[in-house]
PLY file of the C-alpha trace (Angstrom):
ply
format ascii 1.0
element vertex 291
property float x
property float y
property float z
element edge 290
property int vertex1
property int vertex2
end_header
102.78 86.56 55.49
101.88 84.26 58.21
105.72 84.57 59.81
105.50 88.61 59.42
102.12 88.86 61.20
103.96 86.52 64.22
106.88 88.88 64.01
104.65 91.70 64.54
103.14 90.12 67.53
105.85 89.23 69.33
107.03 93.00 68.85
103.85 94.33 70.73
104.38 92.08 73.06
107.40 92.90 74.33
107.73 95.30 77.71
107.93 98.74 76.92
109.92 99.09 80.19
113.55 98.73 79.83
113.95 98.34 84.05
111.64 97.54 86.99
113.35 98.01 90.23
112.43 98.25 93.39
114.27 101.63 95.76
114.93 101.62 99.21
115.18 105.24 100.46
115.06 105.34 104.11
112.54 103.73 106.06
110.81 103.97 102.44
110.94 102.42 99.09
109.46 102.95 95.71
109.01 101.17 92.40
110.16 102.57 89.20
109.24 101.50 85.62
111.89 102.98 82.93
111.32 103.06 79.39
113.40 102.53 76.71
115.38 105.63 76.89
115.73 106.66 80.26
117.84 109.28 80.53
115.85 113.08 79.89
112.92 111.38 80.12
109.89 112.72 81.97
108.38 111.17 85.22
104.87 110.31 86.36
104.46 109.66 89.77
101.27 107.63 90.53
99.64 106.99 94.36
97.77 104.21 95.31
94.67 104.96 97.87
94.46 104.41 101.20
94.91 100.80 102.20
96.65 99.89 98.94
100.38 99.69 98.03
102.72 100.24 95.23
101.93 96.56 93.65
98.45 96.78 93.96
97.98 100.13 92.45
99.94 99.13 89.34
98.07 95.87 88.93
94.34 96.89 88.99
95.34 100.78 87.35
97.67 99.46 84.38
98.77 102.40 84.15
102.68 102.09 83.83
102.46 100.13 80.80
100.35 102.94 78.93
102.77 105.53 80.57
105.91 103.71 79.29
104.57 103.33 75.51
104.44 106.82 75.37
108.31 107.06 76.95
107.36 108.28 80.54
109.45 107.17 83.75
106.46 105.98 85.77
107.43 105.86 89.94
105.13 104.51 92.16
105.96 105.13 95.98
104.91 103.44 98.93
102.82 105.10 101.48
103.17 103.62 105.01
101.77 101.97 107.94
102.77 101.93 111.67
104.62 98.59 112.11
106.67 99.65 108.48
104.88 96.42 106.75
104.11 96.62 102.64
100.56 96.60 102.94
97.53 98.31 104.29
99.73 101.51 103.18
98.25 105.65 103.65
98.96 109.17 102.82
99.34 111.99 105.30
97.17 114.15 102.65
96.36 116.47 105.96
92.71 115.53 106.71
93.17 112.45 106.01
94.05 109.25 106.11
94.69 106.61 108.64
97.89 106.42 110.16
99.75 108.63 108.00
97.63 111.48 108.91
97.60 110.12 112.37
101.51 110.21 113.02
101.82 113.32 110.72
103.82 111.68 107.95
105.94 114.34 106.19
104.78 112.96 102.96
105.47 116.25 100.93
109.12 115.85 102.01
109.53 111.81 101.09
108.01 112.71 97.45
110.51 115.70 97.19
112.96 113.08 98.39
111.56 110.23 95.86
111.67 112.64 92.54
115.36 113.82 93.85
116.57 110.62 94.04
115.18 109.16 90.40
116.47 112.10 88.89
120.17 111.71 90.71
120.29 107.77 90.34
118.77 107.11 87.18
118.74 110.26 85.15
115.07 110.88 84.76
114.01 114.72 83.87
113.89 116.15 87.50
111.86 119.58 85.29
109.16 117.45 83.79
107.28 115.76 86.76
104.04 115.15 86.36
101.47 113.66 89.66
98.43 111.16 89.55
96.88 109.47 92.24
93.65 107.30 93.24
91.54 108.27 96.53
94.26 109.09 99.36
96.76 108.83 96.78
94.53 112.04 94.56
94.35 113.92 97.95
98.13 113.54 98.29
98.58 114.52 94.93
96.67 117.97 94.62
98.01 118.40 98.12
101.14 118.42 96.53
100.90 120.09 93.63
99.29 123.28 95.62
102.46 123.31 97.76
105.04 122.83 95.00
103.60 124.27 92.16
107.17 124.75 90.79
108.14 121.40 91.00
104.92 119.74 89.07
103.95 120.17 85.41
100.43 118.93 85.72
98.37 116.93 87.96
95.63 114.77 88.01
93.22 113.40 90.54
91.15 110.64 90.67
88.32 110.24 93.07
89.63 112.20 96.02
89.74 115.84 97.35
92.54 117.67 99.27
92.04 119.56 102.22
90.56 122.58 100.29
89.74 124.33 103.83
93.11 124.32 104.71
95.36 124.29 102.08
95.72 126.75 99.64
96.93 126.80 95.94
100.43 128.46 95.78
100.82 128.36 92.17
99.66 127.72 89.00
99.17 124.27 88.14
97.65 122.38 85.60
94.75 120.16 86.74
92.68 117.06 85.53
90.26 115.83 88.06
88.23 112.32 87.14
84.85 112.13 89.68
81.92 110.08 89.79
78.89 111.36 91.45
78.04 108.19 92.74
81.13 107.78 94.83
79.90 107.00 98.81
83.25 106.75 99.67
84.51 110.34 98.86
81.06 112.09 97.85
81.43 114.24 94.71
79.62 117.23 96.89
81.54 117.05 99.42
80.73 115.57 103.17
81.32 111.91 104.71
80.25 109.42 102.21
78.41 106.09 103.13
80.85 103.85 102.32
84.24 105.63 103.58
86.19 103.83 105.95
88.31 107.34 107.44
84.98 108.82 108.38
86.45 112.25 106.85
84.26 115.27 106.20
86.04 115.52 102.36
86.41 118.55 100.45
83.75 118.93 97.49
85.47 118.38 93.65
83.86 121.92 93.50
85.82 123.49 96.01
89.21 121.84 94.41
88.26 123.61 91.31
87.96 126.63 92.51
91.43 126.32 94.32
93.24 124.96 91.27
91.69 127.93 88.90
92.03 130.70 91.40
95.82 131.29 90.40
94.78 131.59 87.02
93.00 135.20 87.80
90.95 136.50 84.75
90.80 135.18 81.11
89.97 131.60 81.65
87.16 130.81 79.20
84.89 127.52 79.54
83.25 124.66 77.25
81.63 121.78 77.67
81.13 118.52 76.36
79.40 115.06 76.77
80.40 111.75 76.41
77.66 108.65 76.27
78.62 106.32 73.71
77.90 103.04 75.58
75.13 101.66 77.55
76.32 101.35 80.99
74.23 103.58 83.28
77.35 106.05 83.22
78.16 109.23 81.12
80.77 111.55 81.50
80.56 115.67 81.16
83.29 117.17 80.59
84.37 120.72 81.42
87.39 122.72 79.86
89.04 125.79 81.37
91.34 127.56 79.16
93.95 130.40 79.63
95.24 131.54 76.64
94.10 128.55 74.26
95.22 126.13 76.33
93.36 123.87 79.09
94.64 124.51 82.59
92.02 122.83 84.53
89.63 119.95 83.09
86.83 118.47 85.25
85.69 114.47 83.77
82.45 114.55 86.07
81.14 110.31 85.96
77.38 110.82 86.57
76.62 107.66 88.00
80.22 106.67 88.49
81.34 105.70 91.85
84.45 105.18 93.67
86.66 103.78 90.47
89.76 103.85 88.49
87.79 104.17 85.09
89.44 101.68 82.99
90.72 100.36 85.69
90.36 95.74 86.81
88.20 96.92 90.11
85.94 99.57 88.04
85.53 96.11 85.08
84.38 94.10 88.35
82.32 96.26 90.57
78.56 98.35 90.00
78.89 102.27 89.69
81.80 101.74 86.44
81.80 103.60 83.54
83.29 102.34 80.22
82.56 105.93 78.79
86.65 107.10 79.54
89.59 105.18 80.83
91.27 107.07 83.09
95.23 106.32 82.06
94.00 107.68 78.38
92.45 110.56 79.93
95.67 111.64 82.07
98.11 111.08 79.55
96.71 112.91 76.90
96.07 115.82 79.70
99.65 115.65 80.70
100.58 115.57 76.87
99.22 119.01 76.93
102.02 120.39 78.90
105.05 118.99 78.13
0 1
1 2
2 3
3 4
4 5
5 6
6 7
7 8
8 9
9 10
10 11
11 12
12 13
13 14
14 15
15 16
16 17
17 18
18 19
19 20
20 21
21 22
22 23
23 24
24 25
25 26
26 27
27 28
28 29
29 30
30 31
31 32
32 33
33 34
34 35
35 36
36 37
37 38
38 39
39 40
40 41
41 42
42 43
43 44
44 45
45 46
46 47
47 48
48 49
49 50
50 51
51 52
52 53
53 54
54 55
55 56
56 57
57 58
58 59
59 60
60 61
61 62
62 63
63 64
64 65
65 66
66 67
67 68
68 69
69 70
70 71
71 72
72 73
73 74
74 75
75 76
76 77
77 78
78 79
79 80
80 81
81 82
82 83
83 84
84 85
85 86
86 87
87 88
88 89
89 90
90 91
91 92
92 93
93 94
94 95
95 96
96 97
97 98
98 99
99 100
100 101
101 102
102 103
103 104
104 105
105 106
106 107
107 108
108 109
109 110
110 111
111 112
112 113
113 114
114 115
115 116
116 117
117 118
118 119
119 120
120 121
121 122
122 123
123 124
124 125
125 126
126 127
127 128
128 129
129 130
130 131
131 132
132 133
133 134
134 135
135 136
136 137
137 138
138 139
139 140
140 141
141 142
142 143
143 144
144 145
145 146
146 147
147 148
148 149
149 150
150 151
151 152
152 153
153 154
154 155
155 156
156 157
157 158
158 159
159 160
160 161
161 162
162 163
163 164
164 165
165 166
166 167
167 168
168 169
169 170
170 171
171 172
172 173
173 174
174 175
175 176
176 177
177 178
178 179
179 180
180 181
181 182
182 183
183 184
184 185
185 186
186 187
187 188
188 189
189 190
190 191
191 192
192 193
193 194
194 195
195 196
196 197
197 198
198 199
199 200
200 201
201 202
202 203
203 204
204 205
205 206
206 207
207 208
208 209
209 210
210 211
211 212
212 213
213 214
214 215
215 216
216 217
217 218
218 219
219 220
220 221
221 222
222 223
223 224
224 225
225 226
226 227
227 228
228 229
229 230
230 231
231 232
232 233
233 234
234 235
235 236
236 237
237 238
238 239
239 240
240 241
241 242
242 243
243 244
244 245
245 246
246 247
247 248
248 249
249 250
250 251
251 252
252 253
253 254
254 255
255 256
256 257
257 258
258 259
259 260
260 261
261 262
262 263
263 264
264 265
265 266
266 267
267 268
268 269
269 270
270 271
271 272
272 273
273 274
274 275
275 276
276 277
277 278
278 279
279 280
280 281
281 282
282 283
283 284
284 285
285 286
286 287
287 288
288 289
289 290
């Protein structure tokens, strides 16, 4: 018994990716976690915020180990920064941020360039890509998604807002948003939050809701739920759209939650976390929903 349970554990432990590699595509790069069976397989591609980079974001999010377990290609891409270094890295998500924005990064045409290239060089479904990103990488993400509704099965943001003013929703697209109202670096209603470093006057998670369902037209029926099963200051309410039977928009409002990856090693460390959801769960069993 004893030599079957450590057989079992050293199956879990094993990597659920089959390769890690690191692309160069230009004057850019991205990383790419593969599972098992690569080939036909669907792809996730996740942004880090502003001031973060590919590394980073996969460290303190976790998330391409969940991804791969449930046989996603997970991509992460690199954002960039004026002398071309590896750190310190933005998104040209319109309004903002940093030098990205500044220089007018065409970041909508690298990520068209990033999902062409996985699907060409290592046979990753190029039909079934789905978006996630934190903070400047969310804004980027919805930003996206609202041009290329074609290209992107669902999306899902996580504490950031896209240039709702400006940018409008082309498409239908499937949406998850995760928001804490306690976030002072991009404020839940909308506005310049205490704590942001860009200084931007963001786009309220209202607005992006109304831009993500507006495509939708009539029909879409509503329902909400609560979740508060711990004592940590934090609950989540939960609001489902649905066309048809199925959700096409769900908002994951934190009350108390600030700016956080739920689930995530800064949101274990830091005041304003919520152990009520964990956001990798949450977006993969969204994204499961429209395969």
């Amino acid at each position: 018994m004893r030599q079957l349970l450590l057989t079992i554990a050293a199956f879990l432990s094993l990597p659920f990716s089959a390769l890690s590699e690191t692309v160069n595509l230009g004057s850019r790069s991205y990383e790419i976690e593969l599972p098992a069976v690569a080939r036909g397989a669907p792809m996730i591609l996740a942004l880090h915020g502003g001031g973060g980079n590919p590394d980073q974001f996969a460290s303190a999010s976790g998330f391409a180990r969940d991804a791969l377990r449930e046989g996603y290609a997970v991509i992460f891409p690199a954002g960039s920064v004026r002398f071309g270094g590896k750190k310190l890295l933005t998104w040209n998500g319109g309004y903002c941020c940093g030098y990205a924005a500044r220089a007018g990064v065409d970041d909508i045409g690298f990520l068209e360039a990033v999902i062409k290239d996985a699907q060409d060089r290592f046979g990753v479904d190029g039909g079934r890509v789905y978006l996630t990103g934190m903070s400047n990488g969310s804004i980027m993400v919805e930003t996206f998604a609202a041009r290329n509704p074609g290209l992107v099965r669902a999306v899902a943001g996580v504490a950031g807002t896209m240039d709702t003013g400006r940018v409008k929703v082309q498409g239908r697209v499937p949406l998850l948003v995760i928001h804490g109202t306690a976030d002072e670096n991009v404020r839940y209603e909308g506005g310049v939050g205490d704590l942001s470093v860009a200084r931007t006057d963001f786009a309220s998670v209202a607005s992006v809701v109304r831009a993500f369902l507006a495509p939708w037209g009539g029909g879409v029926s509503q329902s909400t739920r609560r979740i508060d099963r711990r004592d940590d200051g934090t609950s989540a309410i939960v609001i489902d759209h649905k066309k048809g039977g199925t959700v096409v928009l769900r908002l994951m409002t934190v009350e108390g939650g600030a700016h956080h990856w739920p689930g995530g090693r800064k949101a274990r460390q830091k005041g304003g976390k919520t152990e009520e959801i964990d956001a990798n769960t949450e977006i993969l069993r969204f994204f499961a929903l429209h395969p």
